[in-house]
N, C-alpha and C positions, 0 to 999 in steps of 0.2 A: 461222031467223035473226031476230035480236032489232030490232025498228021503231028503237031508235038507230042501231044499225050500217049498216042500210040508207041512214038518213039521212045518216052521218057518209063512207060508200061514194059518194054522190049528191054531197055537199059534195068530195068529193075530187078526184073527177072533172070537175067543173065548174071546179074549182081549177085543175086541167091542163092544162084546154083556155082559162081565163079570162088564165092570167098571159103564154103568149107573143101572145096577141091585143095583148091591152093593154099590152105590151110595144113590139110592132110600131108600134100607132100613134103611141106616144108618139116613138118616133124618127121618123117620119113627121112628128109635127106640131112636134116640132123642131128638125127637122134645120137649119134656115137661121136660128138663133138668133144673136142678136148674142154674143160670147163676152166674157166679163170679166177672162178673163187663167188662170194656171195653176190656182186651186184651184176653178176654174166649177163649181157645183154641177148646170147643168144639164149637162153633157160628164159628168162624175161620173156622173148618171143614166141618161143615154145607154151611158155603159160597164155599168154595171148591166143595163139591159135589153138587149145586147147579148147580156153573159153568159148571162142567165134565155133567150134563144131558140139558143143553142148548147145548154145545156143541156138544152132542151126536144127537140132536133134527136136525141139523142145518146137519149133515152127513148121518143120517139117511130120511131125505126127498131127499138130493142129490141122493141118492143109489135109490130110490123108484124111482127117472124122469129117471133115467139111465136102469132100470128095464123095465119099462113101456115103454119106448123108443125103449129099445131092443126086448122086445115081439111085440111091434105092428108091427118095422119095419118085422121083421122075419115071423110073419102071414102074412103081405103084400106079400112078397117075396113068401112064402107057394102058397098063393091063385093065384098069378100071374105066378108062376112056373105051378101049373096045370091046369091053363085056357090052356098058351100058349104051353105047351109041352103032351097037351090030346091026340094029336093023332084026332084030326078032321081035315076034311080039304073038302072043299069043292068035291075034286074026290072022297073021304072017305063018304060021304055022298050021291053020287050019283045024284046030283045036274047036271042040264044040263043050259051050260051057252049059251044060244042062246041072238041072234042080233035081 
């Protein structure tokens, strides 16, 4: 993989975790704003970062089934790789297979 990608992969993900942060706070720090009537630019951006952590909610459980998905199959995979690949085998055991 090529050193931009990585970086651009680095920048992305810092991106997705950066914007409902800073999101959050920002309704936080102004929630108790004096309001200047219908076209308030700060309610305007409150509904903005609103949006941006709905959306973030909605990608963030996607990532979490794809997680989950991906560790269960791979312990399956795990557990079923060393049942069948142990090295038992019935002549390994010393089993006498009579009629």
């Amino acid at each position: 993989m090529n050193i931009s990608k990585k970086i651009l992969a680095l920048v992305l993900c810092i991106a997705l975790l950066f914007v409902p942060v800073v999101s959050f706070f920002y309704i936080a720090g102004h929630i108790n704003h004096e309001c200047t009537g219908q076209d308030c630019p700060i309610c305007t951006q409150i509904d903005v970062s609103k949006h941006n952590i709905d959306n973030s909610k909605a990608f963030y459980i996607a990532a979490l089934y794809v997680l989950i998905v991906a560790v269960t199959t791979a312990s399956i995979c795990s557990a079923v790789d060393i049942i069948c690949h142990s090295g038992i085998t019935l002549i390994s055991l010393k089993v006498e297979l009579l009629n």
